[in-house]
Every structure is written in C-alpha cells, then in structure tokens.
C-alpha positions as CSV (number, residue, x, y, z in Angstrom):
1,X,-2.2,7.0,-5.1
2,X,-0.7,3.9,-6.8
3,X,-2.1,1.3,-9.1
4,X,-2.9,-0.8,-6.2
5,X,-5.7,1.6,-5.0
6,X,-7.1,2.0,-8.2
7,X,-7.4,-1.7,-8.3
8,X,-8.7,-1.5,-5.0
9,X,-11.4,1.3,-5.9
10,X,-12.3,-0.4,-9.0
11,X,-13.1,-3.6,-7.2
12,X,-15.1,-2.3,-4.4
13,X,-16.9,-0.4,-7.2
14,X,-18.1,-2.9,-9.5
15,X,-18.7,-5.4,-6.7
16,X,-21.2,-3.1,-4.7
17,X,-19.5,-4.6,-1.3
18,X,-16.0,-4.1,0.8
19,X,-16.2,-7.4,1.6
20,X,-16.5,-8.7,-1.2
21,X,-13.9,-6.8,-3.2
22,X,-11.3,-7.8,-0.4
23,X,-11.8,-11.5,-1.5
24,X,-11.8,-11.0,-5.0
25,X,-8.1,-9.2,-4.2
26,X,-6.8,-11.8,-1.7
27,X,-6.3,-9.0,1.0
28,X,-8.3,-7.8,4.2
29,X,-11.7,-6.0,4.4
30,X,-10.1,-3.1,6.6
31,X,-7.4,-3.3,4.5
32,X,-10.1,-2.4,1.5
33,X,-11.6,-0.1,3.6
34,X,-8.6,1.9,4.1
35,X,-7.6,2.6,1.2
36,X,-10.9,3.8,0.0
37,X,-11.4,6.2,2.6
38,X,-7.5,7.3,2.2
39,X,-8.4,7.8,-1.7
40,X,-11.2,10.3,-0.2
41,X,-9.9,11.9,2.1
42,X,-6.9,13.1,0.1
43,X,-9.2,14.0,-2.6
44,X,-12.1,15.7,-0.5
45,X,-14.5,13.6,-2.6
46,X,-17.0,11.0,-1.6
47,X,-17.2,7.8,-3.6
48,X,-19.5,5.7,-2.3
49,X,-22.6,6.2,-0.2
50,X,-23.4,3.9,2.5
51,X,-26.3,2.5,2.7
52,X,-27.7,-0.6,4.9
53,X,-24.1,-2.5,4.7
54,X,-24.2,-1.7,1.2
55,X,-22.2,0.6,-1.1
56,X,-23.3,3.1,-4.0
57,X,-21.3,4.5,-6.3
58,X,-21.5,8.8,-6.3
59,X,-21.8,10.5,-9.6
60,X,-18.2,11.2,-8.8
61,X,-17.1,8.1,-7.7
62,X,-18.3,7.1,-11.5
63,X,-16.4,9.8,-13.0
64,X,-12.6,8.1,-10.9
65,X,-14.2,4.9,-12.0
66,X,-13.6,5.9,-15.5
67,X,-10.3,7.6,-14.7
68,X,-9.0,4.0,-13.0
69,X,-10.3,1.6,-15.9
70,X,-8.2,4.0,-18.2
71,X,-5.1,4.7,-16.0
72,X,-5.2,0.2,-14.6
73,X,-5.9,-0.3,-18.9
74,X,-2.9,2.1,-20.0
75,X,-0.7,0.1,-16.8
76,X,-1.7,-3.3,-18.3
C-alpha cells in the first residue's frame, strides 16, 4: 500500500462517492475504484458497503480511516 491509496481511501471516505473522490484527486473513477477494492482485497476487509450508488463506511473501514489520517498526517 503507499501513500497514494491512503489518500485515495481517505477521499472516497469522507466524500461518501467514487466519483466524487476521483475529482477531488484529479484521477479516474475506475482508477479510484481500483485501488479501493485492491486495499480490500489484500487485507480481506470490507470498507465500504454499497448501497443505491452510494458508499458507507464499515466499522472497519472507520478504524483504516483513522490509521490513514495518522500515517497521510505523520507523511505530511
């Protein structure tokens, strides 16, 4: 994982929508989507549910959200 996908994460996570989070970054909405389900997949965890085109964070996914600010604060 790099610092890239925890920007990524953290943008899809406090912008409730792929889509949105890919413009806020300047990068493609498969791109986004990518690297989230990479991030879960190599972690067996599930971050977001999805819901009616819409994303919700898991109790997990709130627990890496945590884990990024600090990591992407600590980078800065």
């Amino acid at each position: 994982m790099t610092i890239r996908d925890l920007e990524i994460f953290t943008a899809v996570a406090e912008n409730g929508k792929i889509g949105a989070a890919a413009k806020k970054l300047y990068i493609s909405q498969p791109t986004v989507s990518h690297v989230i389900s990479q991030i879960e997949k190599e972690y067996h965890v599930k971050l977001f549910e999805r819901l009616s085109r819409k994303l919700y964070i898991t109790d997990v996914g709130r627990e890496f959200l945590n884990y990024a600010r600090h990591i992407l604060s600590n980078f800065r």
